[in-house]
C-alpha positions as a printed NumPy array, in Angstrom:
array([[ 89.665, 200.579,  73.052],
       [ 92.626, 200.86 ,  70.84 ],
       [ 95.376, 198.148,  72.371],
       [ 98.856, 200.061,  72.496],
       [101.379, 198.605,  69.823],
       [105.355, 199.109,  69.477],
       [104.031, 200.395,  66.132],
       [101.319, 203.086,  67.637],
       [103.11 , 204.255,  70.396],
       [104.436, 207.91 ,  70.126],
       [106.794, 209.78 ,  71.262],
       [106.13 , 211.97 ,  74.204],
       [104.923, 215.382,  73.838],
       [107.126, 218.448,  74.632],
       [107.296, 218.418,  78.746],
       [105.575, 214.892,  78.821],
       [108.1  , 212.229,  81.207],
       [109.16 , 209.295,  78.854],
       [108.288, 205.986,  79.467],
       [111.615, 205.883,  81.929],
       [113.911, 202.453,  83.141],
       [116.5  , 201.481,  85.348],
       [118.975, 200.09 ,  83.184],
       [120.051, 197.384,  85.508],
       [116.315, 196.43 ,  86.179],
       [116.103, 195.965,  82.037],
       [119.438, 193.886,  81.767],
       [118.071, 191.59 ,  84.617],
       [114.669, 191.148,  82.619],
       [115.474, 190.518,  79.481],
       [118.701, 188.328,  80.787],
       [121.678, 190.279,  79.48 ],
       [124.92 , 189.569,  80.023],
       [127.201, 191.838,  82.418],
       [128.993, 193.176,  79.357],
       [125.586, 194.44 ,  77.493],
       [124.52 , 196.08 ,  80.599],
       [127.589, 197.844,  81.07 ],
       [127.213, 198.902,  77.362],
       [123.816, 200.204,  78.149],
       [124.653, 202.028,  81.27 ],
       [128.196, 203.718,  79.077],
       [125.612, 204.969,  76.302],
       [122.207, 205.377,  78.347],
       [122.849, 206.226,  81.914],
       [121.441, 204.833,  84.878],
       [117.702, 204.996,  83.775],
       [116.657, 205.963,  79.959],
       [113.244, 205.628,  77.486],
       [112.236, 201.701,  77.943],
       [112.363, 202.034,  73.97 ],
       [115.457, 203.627,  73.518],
       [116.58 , 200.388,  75.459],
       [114.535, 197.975,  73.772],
       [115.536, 199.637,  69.912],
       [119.451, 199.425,  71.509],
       [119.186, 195.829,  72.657],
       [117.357, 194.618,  69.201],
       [119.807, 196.728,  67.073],
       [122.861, 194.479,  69.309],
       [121.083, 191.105,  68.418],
       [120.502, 191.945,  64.665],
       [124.101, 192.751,  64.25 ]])
């Protein structure tokens, strides 16, 4: 059994349902301030891709 990696894991096929989370739920797990989760919610949405969120937050904390 091949363990799932951020560096294996594909995109989802055509018609396939993304990996989907609440925005708010992600801010208050990985501790973000009110500011970053307003960010996220302004370019995201309410819910989006977990790794659109995770690729946004890491792309905020490089720069």
């Amino acid at each position: 059994m091949q363990q799932e990696t951020f560096a294996n894991k594909q995109a989802p096929n055509e018609g396939e349902v993304a990996d989907m989370q609440n925005v708010h739920e992600f801010a208050r797990r990985f501790r973000l301030s009110p500011q970053e989760e307003h960010r996220l919610v302004a370019r995201h949405g309410v819910t989006a891709p977990r790794i659109d969120l995770l690729v946004d937050a890491r792309r905020e904390l490089a720069s």
